[in-house]
MARMAR-431387 format. One record per residue (C-alpha): x, y negated, z; residue in three letters. Coordinates in pm, whole numbers, padded with zeros to 5 digits, always signed. Layout:
REM MARMAR-431387
XYZALA ...
This chain:
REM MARMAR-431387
+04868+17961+10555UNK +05193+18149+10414UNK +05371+18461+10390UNK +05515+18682+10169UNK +05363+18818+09877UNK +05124+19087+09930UNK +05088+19149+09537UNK +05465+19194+09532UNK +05511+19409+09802UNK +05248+19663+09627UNK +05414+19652+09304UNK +05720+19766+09515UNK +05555+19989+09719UNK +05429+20183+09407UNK +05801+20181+09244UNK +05965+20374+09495UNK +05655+20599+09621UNK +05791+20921+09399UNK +06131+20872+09540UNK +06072+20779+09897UNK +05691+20935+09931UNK +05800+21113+10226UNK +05888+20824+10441UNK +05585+20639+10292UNK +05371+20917+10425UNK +05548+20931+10752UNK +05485+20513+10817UNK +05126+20603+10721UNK +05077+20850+10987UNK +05248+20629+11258UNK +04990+20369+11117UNK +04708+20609+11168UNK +04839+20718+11532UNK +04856+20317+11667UNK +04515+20317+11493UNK +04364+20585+11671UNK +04497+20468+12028UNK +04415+20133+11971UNK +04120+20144+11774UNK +03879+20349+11984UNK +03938+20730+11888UNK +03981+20924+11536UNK +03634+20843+11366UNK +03709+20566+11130UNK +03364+20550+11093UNK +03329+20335+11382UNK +03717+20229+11421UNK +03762+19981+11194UNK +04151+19974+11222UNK +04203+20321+11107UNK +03923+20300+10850UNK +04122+20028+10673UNK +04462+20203+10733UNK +04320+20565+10605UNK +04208+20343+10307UNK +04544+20210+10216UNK +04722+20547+10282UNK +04496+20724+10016UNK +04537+20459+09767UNK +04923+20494+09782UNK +04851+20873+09680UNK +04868+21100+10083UNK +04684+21370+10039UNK +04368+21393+10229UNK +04518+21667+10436UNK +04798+21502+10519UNK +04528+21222+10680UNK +04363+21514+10874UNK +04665+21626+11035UNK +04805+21287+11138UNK +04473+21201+11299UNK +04430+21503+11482UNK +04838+21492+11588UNK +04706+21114+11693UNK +04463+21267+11929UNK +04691+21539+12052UNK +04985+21537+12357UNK +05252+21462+12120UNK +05155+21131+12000UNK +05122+20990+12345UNK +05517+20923+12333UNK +05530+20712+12028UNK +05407+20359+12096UNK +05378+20081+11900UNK +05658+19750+11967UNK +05677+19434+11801UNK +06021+19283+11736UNK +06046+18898+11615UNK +06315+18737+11491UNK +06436+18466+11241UNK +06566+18514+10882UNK +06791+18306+10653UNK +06706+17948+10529UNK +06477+17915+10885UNK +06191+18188+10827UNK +06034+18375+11066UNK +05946+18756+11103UNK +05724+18941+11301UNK +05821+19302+11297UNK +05557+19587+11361UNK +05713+19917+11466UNK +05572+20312+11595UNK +05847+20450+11790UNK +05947+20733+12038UNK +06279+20570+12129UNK +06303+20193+12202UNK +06656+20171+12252UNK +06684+20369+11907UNK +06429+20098+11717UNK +06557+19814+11881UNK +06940+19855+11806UNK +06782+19931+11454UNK +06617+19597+11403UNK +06897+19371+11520UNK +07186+19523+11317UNK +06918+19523+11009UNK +06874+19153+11053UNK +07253+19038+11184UNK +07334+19227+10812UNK +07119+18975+10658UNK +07188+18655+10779UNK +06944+18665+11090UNK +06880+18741+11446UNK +06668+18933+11660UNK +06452+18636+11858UNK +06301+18654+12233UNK +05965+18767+12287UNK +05703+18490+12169UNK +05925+18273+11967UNK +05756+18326+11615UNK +05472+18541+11714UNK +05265+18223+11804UNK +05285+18114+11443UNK +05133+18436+11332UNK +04705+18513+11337UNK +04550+18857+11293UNK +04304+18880+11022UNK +04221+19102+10721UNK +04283+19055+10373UNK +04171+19190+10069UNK +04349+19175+09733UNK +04074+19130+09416UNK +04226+19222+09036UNK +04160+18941+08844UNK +03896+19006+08567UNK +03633+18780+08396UNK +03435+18763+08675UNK +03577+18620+08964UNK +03378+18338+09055UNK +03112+18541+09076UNK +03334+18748+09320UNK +03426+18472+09495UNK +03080+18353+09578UNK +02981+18703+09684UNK +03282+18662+09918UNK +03169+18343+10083UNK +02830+18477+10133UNK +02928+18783+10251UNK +03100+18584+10568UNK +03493+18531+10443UNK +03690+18290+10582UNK +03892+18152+10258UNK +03864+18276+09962UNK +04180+18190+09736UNK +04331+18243+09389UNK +04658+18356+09265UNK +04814+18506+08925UNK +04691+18789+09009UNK +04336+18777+09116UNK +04177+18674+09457UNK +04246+18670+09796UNK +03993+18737+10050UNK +04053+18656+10393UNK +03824+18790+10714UNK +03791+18809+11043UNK +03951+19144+11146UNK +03621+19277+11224UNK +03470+19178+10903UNK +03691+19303+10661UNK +03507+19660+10587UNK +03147+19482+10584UNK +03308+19243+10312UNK +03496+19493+10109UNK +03184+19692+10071UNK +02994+19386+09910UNK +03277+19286+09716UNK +03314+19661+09605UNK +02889+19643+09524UNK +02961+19317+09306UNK +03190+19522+09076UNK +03502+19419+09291UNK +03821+19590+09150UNK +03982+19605+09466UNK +04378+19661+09485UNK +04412+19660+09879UNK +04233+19576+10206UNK +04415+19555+10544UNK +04439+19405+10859UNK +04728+19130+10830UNK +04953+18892+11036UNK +04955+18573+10869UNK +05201+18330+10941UNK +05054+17902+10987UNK +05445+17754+10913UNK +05491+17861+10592UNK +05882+17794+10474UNK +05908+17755+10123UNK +06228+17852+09940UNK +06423+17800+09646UNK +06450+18055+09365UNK +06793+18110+09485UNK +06727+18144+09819UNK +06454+18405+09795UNK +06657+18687+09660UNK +06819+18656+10044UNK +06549+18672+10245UNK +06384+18948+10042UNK +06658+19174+10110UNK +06610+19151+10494UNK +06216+19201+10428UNK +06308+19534+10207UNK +06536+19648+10417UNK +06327+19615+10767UNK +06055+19763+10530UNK +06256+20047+10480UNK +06336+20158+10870UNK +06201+20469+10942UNK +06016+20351+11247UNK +05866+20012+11091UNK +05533+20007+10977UNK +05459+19681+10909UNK +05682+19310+10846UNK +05520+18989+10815UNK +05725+18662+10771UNK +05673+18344+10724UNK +05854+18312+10401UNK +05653+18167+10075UNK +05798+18468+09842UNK 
């Protein structure tokens, strides 16, 4: 299992959020619309999706009345025109990307995506040609402190799927389902948790060289950075 580094894409995330914390916001209450519509209504209480997407906007700093209003614009007329699309393609050096966008204009999106990936060294691919490589499942990012295998145990029993260790701390992995039920134990066993969300994870990992890396993680930035995007996964070991 492979993909690009969710530690790094925080620290990024948290670089630019004074300088680009309106378009942060804006992804965020895309995120929260799909979540709503696809997630059973605008309690996250008992939809699981938006519970874990509310949780990630606050901890990159939106305002809890900024959540309010993009759940309640989720349940109103006007969101019922932006729908969520999923554009795959292939990066430099081989890797594969799986492209999660909210949009109220395909044709506007799609046109988007391509040029962003023809500037980079890739192409926009045919539906199902890298999304079979990718599994839904959640993840939850652990600081790493002096008491990690403790944390780590309380993961297993708690029902995660893998469990594994980086630089940085731990990596939980769940079932979608499962991933508030485990971030509450973890968070009861004195977890110091960084982020939990629901992830694509990519089986063909492609590794890189150091000097290939700086390539592909200029395409990932830069579909990052499209207005209507709201998620990229890839299969790229960054």
């Amino acid at each position: 299992m492979s993909g690009h580094s969710k530690w790094s894409q925080i620290k990024r995330t948290k670089g630019v959020l004074d300088q680009k914390k309106g378009l942060l916001f804006s992804k965020f209450s895309k995120k929260i619309s799909i979540a709503v519509k696809e997630g059973g209504g605008g309690d996250p209480a008992t939809n699981f999706k938006l519970k874990s997407v509310i949780d990630s906007a606050k901890a990159q700093g939106m305002p809890n009345d900024n959540v309010e209003r993009a759940i309640k614009n989720a349940l109103g007329a006007e969101a019922r025109a932006v729908k969520e699309v999923i554009y795959e393609g292939y990066g430099p050096f081989g890797t594969a990307f799986l492209v999660e966008c909210a949009t109220d204009n395909t044709n506007r999106t799609h046109q988007s995506i391509k040029h962003i990936f023809s500037q980079y060294g890739g192409d926009i691919a045919s539906q199902g040609s890298v999304a079979w490589q990718f599994s839904t499942k959640g993840q939850i990012l652990v600081e790493r402190d002096n008491n990690l295998d403790a944390i780590e145990l309380v993961a297993i029993d708690a029902g995660a799927d893998d469990v594994r260790e980086s630089n940085e701390g731990l990596e939980v992995y769940t079932k979608a389902a499962d991933l508030q039920k485990i971030k509450l134990a973890l968070l009861r066993a004195g977890a110091k948790i960084v982020q939990a969300e629901i992830i694509k994870e990519s089986s063909q990992g492609t590794d890189l060289t150091e000097e290939q890396k700086p390539k592909v993680d200029a395409l990932f930035a830069e579909l990052e950075n499209d207005e209507d995007v709201i998620a990229v996964h890839t299969s790229a070991n960054l």
